[in-house]
C-alpha positions as CSV (number, residue, x, y, z in Angstrom):
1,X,57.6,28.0,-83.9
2,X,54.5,29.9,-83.3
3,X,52.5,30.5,-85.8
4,X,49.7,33.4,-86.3
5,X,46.8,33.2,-89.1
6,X,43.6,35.1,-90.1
7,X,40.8,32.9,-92.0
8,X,36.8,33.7,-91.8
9,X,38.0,36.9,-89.6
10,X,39.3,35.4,-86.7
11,X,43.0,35.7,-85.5
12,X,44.2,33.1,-83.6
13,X,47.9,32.8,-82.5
14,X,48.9,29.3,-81.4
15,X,52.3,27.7,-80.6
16,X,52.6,23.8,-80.7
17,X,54.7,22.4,-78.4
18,X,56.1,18.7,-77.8
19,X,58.0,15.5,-80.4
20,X,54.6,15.4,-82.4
21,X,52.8,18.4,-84.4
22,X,49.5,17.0,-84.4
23,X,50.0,16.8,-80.2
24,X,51.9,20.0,-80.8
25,X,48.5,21.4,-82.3
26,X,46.1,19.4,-80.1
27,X,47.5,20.6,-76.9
28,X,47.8,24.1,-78.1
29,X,44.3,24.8,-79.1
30,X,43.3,22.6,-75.9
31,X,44.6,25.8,-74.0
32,X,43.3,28.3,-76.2
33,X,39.5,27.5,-75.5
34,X,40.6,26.8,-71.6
35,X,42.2,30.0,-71.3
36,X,39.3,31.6,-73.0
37,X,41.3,33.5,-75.8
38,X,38.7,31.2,-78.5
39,X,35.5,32.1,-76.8
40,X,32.4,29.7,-77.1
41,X,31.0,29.3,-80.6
42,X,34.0,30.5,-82.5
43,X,34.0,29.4,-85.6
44,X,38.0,28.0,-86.4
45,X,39.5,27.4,-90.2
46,X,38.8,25.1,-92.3
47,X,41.0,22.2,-92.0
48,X,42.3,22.8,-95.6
49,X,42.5,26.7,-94.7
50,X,44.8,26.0,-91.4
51,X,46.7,23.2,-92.9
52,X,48.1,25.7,-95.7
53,X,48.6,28.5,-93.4
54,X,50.7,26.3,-91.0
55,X,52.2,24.2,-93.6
56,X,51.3,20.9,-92.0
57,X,49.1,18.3,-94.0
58,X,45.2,18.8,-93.9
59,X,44.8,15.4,-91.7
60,X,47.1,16.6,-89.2
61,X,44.3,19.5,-88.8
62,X,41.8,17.3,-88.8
63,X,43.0,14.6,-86.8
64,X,43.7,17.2,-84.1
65,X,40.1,18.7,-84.5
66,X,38.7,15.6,-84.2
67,X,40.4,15.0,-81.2
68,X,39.2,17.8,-79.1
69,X,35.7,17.3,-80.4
70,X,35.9,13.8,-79.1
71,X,37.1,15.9,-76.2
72,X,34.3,18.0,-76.1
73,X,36.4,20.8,-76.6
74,X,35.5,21.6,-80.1
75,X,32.1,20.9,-81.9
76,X,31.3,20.2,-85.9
77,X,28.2,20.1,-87.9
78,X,27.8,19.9,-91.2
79,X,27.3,23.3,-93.2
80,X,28.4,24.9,-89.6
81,X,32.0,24.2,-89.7
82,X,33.9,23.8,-86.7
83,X,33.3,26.1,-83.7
84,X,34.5,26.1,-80.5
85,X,31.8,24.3,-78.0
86,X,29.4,26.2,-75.4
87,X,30.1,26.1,-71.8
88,X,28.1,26.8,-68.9
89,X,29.8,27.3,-65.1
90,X,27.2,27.3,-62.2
91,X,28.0,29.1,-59.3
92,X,26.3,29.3,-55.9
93,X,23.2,31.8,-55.8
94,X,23.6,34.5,-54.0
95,X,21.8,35.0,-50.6
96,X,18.5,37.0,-50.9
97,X,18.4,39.5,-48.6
98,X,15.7,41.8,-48.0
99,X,16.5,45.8,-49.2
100,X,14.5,48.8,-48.7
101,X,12.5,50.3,-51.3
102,X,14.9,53.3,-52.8
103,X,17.8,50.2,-52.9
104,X,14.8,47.7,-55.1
105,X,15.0,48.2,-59.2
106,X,12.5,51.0,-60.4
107,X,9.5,49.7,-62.2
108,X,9.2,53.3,-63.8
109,X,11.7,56.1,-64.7
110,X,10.8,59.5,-64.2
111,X,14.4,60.7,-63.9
112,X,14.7,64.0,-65.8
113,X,17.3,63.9,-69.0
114,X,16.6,61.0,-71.1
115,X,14.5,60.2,-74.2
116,X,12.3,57.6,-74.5
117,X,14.9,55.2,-76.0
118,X,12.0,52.2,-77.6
119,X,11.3,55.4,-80.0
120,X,14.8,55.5,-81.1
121,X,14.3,55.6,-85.3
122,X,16.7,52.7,-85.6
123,X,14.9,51.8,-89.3
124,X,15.6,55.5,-90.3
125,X,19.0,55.8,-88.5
126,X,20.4,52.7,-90.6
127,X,19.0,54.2,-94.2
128,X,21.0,57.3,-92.9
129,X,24.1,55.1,-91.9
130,X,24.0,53.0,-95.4
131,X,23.8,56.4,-97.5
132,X,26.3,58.4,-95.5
133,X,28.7,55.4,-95.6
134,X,28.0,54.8,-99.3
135,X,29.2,58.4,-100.3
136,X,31.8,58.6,-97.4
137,X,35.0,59.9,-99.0
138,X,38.3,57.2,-97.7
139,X,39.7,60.5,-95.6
140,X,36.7,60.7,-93.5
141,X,38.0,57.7,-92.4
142,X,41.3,58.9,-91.1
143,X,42.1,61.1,-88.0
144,X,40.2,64.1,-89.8
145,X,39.3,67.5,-88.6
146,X,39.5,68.3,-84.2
147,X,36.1,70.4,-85.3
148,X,34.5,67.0,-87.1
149,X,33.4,66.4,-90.1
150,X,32.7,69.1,-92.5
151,X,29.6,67.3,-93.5
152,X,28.1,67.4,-89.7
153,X,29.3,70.6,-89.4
154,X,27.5,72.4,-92.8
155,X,24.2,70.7,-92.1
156,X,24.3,72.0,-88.6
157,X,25.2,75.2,-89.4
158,X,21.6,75.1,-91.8
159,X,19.9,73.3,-89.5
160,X,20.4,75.4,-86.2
161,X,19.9,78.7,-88.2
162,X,16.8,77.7,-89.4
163,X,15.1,75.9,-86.2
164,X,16.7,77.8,-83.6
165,X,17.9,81.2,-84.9
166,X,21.6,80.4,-84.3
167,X,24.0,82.4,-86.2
168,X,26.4,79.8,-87.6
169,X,29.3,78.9,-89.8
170,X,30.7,75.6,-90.0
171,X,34.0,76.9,-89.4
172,X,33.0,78.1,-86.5
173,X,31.2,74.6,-85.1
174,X,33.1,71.9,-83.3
175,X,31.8,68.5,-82.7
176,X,32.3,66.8,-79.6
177,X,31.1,64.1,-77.5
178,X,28.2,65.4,-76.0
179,X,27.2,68.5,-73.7
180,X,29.6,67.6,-71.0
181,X,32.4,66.8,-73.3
182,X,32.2,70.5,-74.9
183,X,31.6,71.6,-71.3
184,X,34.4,70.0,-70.2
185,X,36.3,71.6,-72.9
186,X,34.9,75.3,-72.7
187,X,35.9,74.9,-68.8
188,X,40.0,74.3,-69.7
189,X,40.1,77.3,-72.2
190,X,38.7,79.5,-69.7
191,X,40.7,78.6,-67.0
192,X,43.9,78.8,-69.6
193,X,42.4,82.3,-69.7
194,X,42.6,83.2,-66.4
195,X,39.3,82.5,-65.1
196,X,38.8,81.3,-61.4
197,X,34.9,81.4,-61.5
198,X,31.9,81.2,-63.5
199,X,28.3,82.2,-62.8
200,X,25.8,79.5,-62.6
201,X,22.2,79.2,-62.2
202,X,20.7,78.4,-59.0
203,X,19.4,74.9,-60.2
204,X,21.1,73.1,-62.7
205,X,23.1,69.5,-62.6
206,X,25.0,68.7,-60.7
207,X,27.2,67.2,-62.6
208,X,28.1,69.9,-64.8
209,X,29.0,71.8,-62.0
210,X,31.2,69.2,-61.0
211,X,33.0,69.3,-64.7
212,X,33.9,72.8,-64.1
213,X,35.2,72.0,-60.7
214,X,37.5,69.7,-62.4
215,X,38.3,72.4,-64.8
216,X,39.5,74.3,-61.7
217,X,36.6,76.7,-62.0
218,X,34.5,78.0,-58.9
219,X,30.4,78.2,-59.7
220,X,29.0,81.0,-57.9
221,X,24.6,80.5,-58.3
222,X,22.9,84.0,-59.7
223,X,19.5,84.4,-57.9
224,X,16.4,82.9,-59.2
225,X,12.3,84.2,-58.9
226,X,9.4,83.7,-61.7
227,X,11.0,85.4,-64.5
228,X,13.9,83.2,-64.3
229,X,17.6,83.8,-63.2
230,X,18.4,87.0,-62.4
231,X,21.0,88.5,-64.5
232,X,20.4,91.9,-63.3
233,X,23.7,92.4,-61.5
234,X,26.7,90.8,-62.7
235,X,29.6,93.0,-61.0
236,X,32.8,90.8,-61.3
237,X,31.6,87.8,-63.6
238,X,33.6,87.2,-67.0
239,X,31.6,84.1,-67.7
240,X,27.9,82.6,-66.9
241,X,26.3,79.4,-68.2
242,X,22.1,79.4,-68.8
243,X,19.1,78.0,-70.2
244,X,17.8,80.8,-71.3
245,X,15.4,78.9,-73.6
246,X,13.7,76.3,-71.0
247,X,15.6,76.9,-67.7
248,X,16.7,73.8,-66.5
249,X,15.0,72.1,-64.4
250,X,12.7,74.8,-63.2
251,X,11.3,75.2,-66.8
252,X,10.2,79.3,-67.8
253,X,12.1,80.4,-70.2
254,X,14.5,83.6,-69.1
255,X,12.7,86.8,-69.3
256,X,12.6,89.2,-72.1
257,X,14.0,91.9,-70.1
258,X,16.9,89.7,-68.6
259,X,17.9,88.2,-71.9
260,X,18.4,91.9,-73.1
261,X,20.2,92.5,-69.7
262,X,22.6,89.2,-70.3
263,X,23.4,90.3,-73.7
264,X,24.4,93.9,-72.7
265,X,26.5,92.7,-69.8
266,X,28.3,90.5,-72.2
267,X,28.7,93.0,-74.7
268,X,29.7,95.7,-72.0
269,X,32.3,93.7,-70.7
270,X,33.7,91.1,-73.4
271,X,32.0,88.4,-71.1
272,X,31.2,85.1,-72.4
273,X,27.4,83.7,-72.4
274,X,27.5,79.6,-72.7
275,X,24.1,78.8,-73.5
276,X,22.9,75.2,-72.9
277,X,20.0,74.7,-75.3
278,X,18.9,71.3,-74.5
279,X,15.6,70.4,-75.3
280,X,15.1,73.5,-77.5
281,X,13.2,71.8,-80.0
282,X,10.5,70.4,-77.9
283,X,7.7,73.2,-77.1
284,X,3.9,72.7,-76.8
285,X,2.0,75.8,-75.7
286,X,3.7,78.6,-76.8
287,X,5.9,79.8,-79.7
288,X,9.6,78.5,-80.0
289,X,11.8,80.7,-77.8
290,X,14.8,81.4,-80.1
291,X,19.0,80.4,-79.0
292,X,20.5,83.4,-77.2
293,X,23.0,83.1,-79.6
294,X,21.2,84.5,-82.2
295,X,21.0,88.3,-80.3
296,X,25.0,88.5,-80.0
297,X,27.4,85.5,-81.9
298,X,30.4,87.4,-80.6
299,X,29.5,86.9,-77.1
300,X,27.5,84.0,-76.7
301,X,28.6,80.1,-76.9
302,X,25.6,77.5,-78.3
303,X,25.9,74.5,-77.3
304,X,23.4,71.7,-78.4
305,X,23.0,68.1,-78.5
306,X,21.4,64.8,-80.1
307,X,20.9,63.0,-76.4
308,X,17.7,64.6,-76.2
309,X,16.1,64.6,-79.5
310,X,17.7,61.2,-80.5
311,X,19.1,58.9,-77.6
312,X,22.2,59.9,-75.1
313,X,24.3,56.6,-76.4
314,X,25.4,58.7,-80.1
315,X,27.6,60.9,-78.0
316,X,26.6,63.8,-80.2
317,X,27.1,67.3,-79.5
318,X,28.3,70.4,-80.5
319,X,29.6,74.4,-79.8
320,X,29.1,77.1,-81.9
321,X,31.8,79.6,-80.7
322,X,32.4,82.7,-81.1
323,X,35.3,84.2,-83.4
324,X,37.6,85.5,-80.5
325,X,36.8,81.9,-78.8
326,X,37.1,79.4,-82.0
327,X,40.7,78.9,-82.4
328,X,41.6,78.3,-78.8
329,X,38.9,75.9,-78.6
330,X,39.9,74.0,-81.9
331,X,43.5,74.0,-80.8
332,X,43.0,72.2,-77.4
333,X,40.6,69.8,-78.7
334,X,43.3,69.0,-81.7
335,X,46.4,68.6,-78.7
336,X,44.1,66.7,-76.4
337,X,42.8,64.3,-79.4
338,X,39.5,64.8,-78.5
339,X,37.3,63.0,-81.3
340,X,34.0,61.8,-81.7
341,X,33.3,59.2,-84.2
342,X,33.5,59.6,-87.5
343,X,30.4,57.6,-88.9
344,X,28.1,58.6,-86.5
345,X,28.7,62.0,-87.4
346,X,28.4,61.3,-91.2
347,X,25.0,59.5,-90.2
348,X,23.5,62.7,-88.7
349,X,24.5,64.7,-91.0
350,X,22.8,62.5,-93.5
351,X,19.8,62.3,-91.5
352,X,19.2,66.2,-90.5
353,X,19.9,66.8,-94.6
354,X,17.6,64.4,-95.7
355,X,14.6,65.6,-93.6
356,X,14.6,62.5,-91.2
357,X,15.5,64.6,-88.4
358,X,12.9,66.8,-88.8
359,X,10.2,64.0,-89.0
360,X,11.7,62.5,-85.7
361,X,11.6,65.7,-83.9
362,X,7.7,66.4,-85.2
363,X,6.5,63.1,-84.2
364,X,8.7,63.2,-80.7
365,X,6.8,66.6,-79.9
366,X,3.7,64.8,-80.5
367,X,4.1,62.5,-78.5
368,X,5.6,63.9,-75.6
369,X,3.2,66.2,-75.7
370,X,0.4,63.9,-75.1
371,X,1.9,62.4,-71.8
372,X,2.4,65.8,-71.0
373,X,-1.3,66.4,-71.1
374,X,-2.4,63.2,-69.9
375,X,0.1,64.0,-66.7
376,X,-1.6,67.0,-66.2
377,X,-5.0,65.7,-66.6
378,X,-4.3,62.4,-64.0
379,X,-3.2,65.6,-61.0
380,X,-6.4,67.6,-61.7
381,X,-8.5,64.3,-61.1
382,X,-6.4,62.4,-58.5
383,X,-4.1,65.4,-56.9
384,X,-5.9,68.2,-57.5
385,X,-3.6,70.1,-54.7
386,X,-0.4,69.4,-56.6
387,X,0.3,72.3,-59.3
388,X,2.4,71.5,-62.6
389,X,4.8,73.9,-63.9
390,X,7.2,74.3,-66.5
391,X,4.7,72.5,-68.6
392,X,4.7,74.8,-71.8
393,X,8.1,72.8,-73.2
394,X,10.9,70.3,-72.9
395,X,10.2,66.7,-71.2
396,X,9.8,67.3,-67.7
397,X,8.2,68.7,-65.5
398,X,7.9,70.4,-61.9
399,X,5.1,69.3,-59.5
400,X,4.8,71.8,-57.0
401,X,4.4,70.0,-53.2
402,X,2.8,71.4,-49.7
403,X,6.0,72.8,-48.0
404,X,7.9,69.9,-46.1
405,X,6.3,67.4,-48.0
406,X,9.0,66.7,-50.8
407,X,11.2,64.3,-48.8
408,X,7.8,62.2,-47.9
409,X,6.9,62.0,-51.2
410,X,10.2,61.1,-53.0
411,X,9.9,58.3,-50.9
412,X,6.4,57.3,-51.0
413,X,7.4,57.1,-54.2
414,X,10.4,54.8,-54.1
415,X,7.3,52.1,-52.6
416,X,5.3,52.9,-55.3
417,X,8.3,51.6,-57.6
418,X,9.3,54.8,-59.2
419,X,12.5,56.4,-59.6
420,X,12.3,60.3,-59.2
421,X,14.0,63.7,-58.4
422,X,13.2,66.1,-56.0
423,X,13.8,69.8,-56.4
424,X,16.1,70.0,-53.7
425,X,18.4,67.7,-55.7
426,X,19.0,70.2,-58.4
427,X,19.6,73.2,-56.3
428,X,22.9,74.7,-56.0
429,X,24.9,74.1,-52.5
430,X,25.2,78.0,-52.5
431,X,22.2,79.2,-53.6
432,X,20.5,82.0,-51.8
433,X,17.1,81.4,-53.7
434,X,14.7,80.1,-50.9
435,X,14.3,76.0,-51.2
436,X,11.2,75.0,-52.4
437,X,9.1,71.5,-52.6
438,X,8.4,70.1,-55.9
439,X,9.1,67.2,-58.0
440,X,11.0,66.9,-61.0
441,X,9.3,64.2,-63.2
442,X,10.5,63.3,-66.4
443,X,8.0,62.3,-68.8
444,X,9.8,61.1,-71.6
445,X,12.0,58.1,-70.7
446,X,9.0,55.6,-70.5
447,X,8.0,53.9,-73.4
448,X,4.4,54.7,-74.6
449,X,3.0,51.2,-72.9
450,X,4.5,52.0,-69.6
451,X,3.4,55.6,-69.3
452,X,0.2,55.0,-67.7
453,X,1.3,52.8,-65.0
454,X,4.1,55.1,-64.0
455,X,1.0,57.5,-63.8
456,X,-0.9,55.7,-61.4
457,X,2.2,54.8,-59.9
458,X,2.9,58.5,-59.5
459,X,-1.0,60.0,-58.1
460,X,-0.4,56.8,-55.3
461,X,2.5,58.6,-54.3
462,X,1.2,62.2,-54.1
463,X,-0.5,63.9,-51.0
């Protein structure tokens, strides 16, 4: 008769077959470690434990765990217990084969996007996690609320309004798994709408315009000069996504003048304004430029995230919508089970409340900021023909190349051992803006040590 127990937190279910139970036993956790259902270094009942649980005698247990660790099988030390023994398989090595440079593993990052990770506050994040867990009440265990947790959700709402000059109400905040999960969402609750397009800019990601795609959304790209994306005619658009604050990846912020204009349209029409505000909290050279939001609530969607500020892996973000959008939003996030997890959302909300979060971000801004200035200062000395721009904020930014020059250079840079982005990869497919060469380098996802060699690494590479 099989038999299933749980001692010292592992579950083990085990049949014994044959005349004898101790062969009956033998055999059966014989091919539970062959099988690899007990993995190496397991640690199995006590013989006692197991004996009571299957209703045998003890020395049947320990007669048939003495067997397989004469076997091998098994292995038992003294104040270690009885674990199931290490095993190694070698297998052939694979053939080297020689690969070209853009196929060899990047000794430096300077992908666009990403934090740098080694400055994660893991010390800080786990007082957070022990506090918020502490004081967790049982239901926020549970299912809970498709908008998250009310805690997340209040500090937020306090948070954003102070730092970014977002208008917000918890009730009015939903919590989801990132930018491109709220993306993702926005995109079905407009289609359900009726919308067949949305307005883009002319660079972005490409991978958000993909999620609209999938949303069965068209992106049309609005025109782009110095001030920023042109929002000066938007005949026929319901809906446009931005970054007003620190466009994306070509770095000024959207004009004074067009941010009025964006606002107007929306308010004109009953349009909808999602504004990505991605690295808002990261500027150098000039004074914070404030959410969109803040101008018209009714009109225009926040959405913000931790993947910048704190580390991508958390799966943090969030929308602040507006009324008319709010219960659509909530009620196809509730139907489609769309959660994000619990503690982690209780651990931020602990962490912005207790002042962590603004400590982080301060000594983050610091920080970038002085790659920021040593990056500038390596060009001036070592590629005095290559201009940076976009500097004034975020944690990238745009090196501008001699025209014709940006293919040559991505891939001088490849031999130099550097991953990197050229500008061409972030412009839409139909974008009427005229190309340009330029490099987008991403200054933050190095750790501190590494950041001068990717430097060097970088001025090799230039013209």
């Amino acid at each position: 008769m099989a038999r299933t127990w749980a001692t010292l937190g592992v579950d083990l279910h085990v049949e014994p077959t044959g005349s004898g139970v101790r062969k009956g036993l033998t055999d059966a956790l014989r091919e539970a470690v062959r099988s690899g259902r007990l993995a190496p270094g397991t640690r199995l009942p006590s013989s006692r434990s197991l004996a009571t649980d299957l209703g045998v005698a003890r020395n049947t247990v320990a007669d048939a765990y003495g067997d397989l660790v004469a076997e091998g099988w098994l292995t038992a030390r003294q104040g270690s217990g009885t674990r199931v023994a290490g095993r190694s398989v070698v297998r052939p090595a694979p053939r080297a084969a020689p690969c070209p440079p853009e196929q060899r593993r990047p000794a430096y990052d300077l992908v666009p996007g990403t934090p740098d990770l080694a400055s994660f506050p893991r010390t800080a994040w786990l007082k957070a996690a022990r506090r918020a867990l502490s004081v967790a009440p049982h239901d926020a265990l549970g299912y809970g609320d498709p908008r998250g947790r009310p805690e997340l959700r209040t500090a937020l709402a306090g948070y954003l309004s102070r730092a970014r000059g977002v208008r917000a109400d918890p009730e009015r905040i939903v919590i989801c798994s990132g930018f491109s999960d709220g993306l993702t969402l926005l995109g079905a609750v407009l289609r359900r709408r009726g919308l067949r397009s949305l307005a883009v800019e002319s660079y972005g990601l490409d991978v958000h315009w993909n999620l609209l795609h999938r949303s069965g959304l068209r992106t049309t790209p609005l025109p782009f000069d110095e001030l920023g994306t042109d929002t000066g005619d938007m005949t026929g658009v319901r809906a446009v996504l931005l970054t007003p604050a620190h466009q994306f990846p070509m770095g000024v912020p959207l004009h004074p003048d067009r941010r009025a204009a964006v606002v107007g349209w929306a308010r004109g029409t009953g349009g909808l304004v999602l504004e990505d505000d991605y690295d808002g909290e990261f500027r150098y050279d000039r004074q914070p430029v404030g959410a969109l939001q803040g101008l018209d609530p009714d009109h225009v969607i926040h959405l913000g995230t931790a993947s910048k500020s704190l580390a991508p892996a958390l799966r943090l973000g969030w929308l602040v919508l507006p009324p008319s959008l709010a219960d659509e939003v909530i009620s196809l996030k509730g139907e489609g089970g769309w959660s994000t997890g619990a503690l982690d959302q209780l651990t931020l909300a602990e962490f912005i409340t207790s002042g962590a979060y603004d400590r982080h971000v301060r000594a983050a801004r610091l920080r970038y900021r002085r790659r920021r200035d040593a990056l500038v200062a390596a060009l001036a000395t070592r590629a005095p023909a290559v201009h940076a721009t976009g500097i004034a904020a975020g944690l990238h930014a745009v090196l501008q190349l001699p025209p014709g020059t940006e293919r040559s250079v991505v891939q001088a840079a490849a031999w130099q051992g550097l991953a990197v982005h050229g500008l061409s990869r972030h412009r839409h497919p139909a974008a009427v803006t005229p190309p340009q060469d330029a490099l987008v380098v991403g200054y933050g996802t190095p750790p501190d040590h590494a950041w001068s060699g990717a430097l060097d690494a970088l001025c090799r590479a230039l013209p």
